[in-house]
Short mmCIF file of the C-alpha atoms (twelve columns), coordinates in Angstrom:
data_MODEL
# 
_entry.id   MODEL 
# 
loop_
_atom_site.group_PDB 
_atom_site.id 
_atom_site.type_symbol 
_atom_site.label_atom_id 
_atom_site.label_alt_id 
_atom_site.label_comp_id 
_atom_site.label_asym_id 
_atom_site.label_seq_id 
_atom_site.Cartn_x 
_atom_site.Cartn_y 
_atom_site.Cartn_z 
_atom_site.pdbx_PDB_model_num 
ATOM 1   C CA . UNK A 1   79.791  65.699  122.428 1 
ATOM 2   C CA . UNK A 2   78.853  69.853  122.843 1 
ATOM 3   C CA . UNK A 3   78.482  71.606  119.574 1 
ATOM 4   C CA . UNK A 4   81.764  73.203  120.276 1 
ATOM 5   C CA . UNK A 5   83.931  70.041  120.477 1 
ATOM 6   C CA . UNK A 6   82.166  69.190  117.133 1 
ATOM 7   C CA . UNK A 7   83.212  72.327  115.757 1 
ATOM 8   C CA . UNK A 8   86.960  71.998  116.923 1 
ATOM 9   C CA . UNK A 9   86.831  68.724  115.616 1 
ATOM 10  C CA . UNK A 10  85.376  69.536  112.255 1 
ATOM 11  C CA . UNK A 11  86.998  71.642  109.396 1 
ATOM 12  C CA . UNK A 12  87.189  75.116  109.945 1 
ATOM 13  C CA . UNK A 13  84.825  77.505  108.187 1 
ATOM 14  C CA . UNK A 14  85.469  78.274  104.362 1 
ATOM 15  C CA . UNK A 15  86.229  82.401  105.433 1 
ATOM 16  C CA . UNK A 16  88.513  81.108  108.876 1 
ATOM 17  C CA . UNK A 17  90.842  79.138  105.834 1 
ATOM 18  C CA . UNK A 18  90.947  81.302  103.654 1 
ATOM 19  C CA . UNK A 19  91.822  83.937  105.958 1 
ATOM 20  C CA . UNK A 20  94.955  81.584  107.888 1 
ATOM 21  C CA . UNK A 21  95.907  80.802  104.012 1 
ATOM 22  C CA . UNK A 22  96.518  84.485  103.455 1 
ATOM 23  C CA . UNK A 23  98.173  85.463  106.327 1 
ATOM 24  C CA . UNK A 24  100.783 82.340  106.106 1 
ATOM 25  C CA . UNK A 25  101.445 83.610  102.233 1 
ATOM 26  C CA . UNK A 26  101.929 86.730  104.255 1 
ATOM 27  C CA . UNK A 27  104.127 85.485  106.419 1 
ATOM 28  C CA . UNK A 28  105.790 83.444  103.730 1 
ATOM 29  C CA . UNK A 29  106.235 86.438  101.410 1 
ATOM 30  C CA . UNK A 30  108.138 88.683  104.208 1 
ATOM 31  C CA . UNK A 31  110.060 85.810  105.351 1 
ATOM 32  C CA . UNK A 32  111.774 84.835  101.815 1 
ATOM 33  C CA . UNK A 33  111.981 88.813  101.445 1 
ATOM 34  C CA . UNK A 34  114.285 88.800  104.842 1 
ATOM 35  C CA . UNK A 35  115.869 86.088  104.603 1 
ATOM 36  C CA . UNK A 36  116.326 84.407  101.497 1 
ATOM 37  C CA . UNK A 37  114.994 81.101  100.665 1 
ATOM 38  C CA . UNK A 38  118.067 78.718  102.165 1 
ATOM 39  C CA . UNK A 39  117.856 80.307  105.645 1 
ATOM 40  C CA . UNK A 40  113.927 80.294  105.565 1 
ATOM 41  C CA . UNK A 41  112.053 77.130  107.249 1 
ATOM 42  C CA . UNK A 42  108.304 76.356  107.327 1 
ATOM 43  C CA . UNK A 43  108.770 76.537  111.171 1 
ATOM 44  C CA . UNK A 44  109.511 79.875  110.727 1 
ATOM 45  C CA . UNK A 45  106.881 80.744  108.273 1 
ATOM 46  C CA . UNK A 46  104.592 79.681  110.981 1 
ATOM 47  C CA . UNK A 47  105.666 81.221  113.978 1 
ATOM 48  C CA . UNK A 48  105.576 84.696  111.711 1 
ATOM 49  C CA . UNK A 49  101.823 83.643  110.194 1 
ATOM 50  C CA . UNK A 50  100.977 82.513  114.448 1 
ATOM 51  C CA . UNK A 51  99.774  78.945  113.633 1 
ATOM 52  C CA . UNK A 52  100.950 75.709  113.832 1 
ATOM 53  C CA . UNK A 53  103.589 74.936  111.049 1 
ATOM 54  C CA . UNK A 54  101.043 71.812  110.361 1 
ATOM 55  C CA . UNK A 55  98.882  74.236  108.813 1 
ATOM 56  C CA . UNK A 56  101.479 75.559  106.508 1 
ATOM 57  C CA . UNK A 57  101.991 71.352  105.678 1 
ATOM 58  C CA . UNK A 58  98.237  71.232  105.464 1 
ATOM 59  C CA . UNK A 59  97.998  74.075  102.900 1 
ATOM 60  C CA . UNK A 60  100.930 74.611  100.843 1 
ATOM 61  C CA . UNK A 61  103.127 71.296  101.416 1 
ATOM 62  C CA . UNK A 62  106.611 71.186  101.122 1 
ATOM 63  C CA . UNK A 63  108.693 74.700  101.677 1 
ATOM 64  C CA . UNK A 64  109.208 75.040  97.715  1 
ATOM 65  C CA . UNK A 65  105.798 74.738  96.945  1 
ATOM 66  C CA . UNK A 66  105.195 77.394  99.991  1 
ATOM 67  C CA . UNK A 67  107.603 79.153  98.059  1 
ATOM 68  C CA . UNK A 68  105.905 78.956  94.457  1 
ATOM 69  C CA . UNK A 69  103.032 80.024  96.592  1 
ATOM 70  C CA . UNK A 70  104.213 82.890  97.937  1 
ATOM 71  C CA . UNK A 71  105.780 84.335  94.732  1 
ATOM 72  C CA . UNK A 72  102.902 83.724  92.314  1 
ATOM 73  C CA . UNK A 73  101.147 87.054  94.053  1 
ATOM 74  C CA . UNK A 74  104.658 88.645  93.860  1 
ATOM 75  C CA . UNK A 75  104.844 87.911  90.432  1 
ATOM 76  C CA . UNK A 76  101.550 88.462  88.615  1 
ATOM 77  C CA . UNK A 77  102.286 92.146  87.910  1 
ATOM 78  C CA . UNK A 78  104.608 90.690  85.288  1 
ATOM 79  C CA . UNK A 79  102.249 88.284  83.755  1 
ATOM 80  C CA . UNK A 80  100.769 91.444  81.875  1 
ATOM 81  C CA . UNK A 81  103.548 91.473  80.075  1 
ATOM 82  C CA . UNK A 82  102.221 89.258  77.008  1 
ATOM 83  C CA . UNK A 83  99.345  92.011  77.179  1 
ATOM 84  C CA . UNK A 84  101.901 95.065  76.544  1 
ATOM 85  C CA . UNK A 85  103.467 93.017  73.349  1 
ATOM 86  C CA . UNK A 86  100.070 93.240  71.811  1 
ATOM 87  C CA . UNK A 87  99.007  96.251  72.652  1 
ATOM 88  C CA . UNK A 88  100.549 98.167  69.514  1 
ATOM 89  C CA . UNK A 89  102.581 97.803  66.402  1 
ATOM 90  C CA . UNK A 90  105.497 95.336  66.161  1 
ATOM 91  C CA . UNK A 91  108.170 97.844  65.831  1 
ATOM 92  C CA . UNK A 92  107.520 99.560  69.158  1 
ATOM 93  C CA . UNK A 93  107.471 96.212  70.649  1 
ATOM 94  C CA . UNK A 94  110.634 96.584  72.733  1 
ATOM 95  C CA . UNK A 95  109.665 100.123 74.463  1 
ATOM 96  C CA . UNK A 96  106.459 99.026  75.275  1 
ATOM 97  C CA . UNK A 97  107.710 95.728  76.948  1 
ATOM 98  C CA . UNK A 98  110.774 97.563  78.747  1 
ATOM 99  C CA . UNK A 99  108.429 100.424 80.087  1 
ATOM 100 C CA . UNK A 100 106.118 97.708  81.424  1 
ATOM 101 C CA . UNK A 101 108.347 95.495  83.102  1 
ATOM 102 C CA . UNK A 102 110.834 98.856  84.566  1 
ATOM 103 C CA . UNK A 103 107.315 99.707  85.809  1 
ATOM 104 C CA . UNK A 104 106.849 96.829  87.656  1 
ATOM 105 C CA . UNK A 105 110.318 97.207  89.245  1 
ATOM 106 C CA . UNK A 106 110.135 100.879 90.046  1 
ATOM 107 C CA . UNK A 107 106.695 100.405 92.184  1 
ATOM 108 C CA . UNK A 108 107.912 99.886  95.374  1 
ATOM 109 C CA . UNK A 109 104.557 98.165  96.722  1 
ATOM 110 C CA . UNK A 110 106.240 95.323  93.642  1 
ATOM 111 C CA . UNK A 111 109.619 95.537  93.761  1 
ATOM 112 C CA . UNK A 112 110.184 94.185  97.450  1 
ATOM 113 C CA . UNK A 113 108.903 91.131  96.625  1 
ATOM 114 C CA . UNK A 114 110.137 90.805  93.143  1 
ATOM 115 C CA . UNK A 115 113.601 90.992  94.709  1 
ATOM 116 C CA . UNK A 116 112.823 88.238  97.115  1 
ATOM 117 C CA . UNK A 117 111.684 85.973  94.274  1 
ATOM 118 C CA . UNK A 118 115.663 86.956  92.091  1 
ATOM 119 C CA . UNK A 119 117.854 86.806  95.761  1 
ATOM 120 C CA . UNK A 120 116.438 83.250  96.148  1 
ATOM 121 C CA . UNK A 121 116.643 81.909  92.745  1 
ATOM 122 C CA . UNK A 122 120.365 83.088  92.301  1 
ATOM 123 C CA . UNK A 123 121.081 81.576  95.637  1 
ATOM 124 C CA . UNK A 124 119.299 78.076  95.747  1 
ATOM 125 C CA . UNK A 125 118.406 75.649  92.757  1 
ATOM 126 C CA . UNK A 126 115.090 74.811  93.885  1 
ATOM 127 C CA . UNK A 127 113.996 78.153  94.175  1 
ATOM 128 C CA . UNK A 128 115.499 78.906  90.827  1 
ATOM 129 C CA . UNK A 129 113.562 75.834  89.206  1 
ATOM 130 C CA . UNK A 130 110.622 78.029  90.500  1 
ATOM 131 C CA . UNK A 131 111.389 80.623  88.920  1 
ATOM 132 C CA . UNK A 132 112.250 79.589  85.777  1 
ATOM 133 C CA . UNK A 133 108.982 77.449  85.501  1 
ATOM 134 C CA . UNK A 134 106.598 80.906  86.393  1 
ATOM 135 C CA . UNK A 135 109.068 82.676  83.508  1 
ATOM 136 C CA . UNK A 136 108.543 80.433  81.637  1 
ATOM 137 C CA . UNK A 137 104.948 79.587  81.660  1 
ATOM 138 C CA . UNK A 138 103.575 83.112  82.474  1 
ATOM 139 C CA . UNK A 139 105.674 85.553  80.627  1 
ATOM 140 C CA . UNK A 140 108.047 84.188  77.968  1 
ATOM 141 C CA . UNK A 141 105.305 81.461  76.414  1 
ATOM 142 C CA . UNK A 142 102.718 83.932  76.273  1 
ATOM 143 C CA . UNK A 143 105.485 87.046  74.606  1 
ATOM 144 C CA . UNK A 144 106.600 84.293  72.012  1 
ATOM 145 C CA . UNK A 145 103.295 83.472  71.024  1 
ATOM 146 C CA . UNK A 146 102.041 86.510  70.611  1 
ATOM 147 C CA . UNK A 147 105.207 87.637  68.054  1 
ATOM 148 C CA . UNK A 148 104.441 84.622  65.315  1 
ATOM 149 C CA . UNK A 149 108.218 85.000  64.067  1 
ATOM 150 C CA . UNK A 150 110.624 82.228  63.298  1 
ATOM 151 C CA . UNK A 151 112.817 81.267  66.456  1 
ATOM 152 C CA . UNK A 152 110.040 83.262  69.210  1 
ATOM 153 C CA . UNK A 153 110.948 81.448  72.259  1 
ATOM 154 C CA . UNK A 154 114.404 82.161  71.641  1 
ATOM 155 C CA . UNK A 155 113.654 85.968  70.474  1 
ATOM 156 C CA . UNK A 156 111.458 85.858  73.891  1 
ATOM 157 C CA . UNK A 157 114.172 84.287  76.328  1 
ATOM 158 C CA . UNK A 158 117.242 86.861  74.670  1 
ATOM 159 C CA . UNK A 159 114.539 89.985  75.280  1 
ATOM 160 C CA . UNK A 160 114.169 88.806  79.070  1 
ATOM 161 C CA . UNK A 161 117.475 88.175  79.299  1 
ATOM 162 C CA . UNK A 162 118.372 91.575  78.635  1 
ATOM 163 C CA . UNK A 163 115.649 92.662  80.638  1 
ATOM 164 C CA . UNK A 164 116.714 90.791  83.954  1 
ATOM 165 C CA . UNK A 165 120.532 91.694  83.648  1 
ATOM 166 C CA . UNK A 166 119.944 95.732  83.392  1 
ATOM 167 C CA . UNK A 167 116.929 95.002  86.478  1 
ATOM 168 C CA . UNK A 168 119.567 92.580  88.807  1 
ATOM 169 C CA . UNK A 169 122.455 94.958  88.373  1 
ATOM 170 C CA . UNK A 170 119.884 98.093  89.009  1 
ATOM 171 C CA . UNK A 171 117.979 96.711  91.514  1 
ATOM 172 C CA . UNK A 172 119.950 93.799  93.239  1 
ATOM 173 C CA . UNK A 173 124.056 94.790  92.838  1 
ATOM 174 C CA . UNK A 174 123.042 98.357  92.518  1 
ATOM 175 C CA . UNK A 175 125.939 99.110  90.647  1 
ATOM 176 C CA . UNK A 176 126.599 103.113 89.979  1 
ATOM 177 C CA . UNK A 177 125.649 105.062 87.864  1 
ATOM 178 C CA . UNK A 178 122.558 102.255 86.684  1 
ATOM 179 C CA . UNK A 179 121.070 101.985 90.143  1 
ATOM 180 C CA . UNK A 180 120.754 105.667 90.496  1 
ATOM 181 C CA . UNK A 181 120.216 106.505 86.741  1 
ATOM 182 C CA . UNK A 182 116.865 108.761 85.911  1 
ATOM 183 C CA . UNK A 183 114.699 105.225 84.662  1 
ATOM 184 C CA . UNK A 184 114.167 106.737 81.673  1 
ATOM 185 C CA . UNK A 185 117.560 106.536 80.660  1 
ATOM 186 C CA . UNK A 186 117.429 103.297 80.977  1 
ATOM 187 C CA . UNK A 187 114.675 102.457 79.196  1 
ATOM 188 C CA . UNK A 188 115.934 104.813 76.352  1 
ATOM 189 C CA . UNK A 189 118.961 102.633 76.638  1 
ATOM 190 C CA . UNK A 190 117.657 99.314  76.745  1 
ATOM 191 C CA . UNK A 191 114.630 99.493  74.551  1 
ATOM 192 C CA . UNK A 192 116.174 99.502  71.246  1 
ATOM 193 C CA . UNK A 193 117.854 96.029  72.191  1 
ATOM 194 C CA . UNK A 194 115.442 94.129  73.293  1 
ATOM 195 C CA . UNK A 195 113.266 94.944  69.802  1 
ATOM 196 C CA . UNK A 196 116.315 93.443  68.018  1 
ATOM 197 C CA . UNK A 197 115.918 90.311  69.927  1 
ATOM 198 C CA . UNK A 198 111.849 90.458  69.396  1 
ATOM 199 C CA . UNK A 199 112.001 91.218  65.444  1 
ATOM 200 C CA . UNK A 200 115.872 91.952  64.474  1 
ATOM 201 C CA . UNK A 201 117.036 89.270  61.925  1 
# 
């Protein structure tokens, strides 16, 4: 056997894996952004990424867990959120968590994605169980936790809820005037709500 059908045959080197891992996420990421999560397929994934959609098998498994994948990079601007609750006093708790996440949503370099991850969940239950599970566990756990009031997960999930209305109609419908609206309008707007349902009674 030469020493390059032994490497062929081997595993590939740590840096050749981790660079075919990132480029399917790549891959993965822009294809979900396209074309939703029904209409993308692991096959597809892979001819995008230029390997073998074994590899995407290999690495990720099945196409949700590609998926959950894909959208943890997407969403881990957001999982600073917990951070921004704790950053000041309690009463300026809603501005400081609206400005963060309309931040988030106004960068363009994290909005694309971010409105692959909300197109898919409202269209397909498996991507939705995604996203409620990375909601969940990343951002509305950590915000309740870090309030220490009576009812905080449900304080927590009312806050978001707000939160992700104003952003899908904004950002997704783009329904006038909100989607065009100066941002700090909005936040102006919004703010004041979502610190009733973080510390109103």
């Amino acid at each position: 056997m030469t020493d390059a059908t032994a490497k062929r045959r081997g595993r590939p080197p740590r840096t050749e894996s981790a660079d075919t891992r990132d480029r399917i996420l790549t891959a993965a990421r822009e294809e979900f952004s396209e074309r939703g999560y029904e209409k993308t397929s692991v096959r597809g994934i892979a001819k995008a990424a230029g390997v073998d959609s074994a590899l995407v098998h290999h690495y990720f498994g099945t196409k949700e867990q590609v998926f959950e994948a894909a959208i943890e990079v997407a969403f881990a601007p957001a999982q600073n959120a917990p951070a921004a609750v704790a950053e000041g006093p309690l009463d300026g708790v809603g501005e400081r968590l609206t400005r963060f996440i309309f931040g988030v949503w106004e960068n363009p370099a994290t909005r694309k994605p971010l409105l692959a991850v909300v197109r898919s969940a409202v269209n397909n239950e498996a991507a939705a169980a995604v996203f409620r599970r990375l909601v969940v566990s990343q951002v509305l756990s950590k915000v309740a936790a870090q309030l220490d009031l009576p009812d905080a997960e449900l304080r927590a999930e009312l806050a978001a809820a707000q939160l992700v209305g104003t952003a899908m109609l904004r950002y997704v419908i783009k329904v006038e005037p909100l989607a065009s609206a100066d941002v700090e309008r909005i936040i102006a707007g919004v703010a004041p709500v979502v610190q009733g349902h973080l510390t109103g009674p």
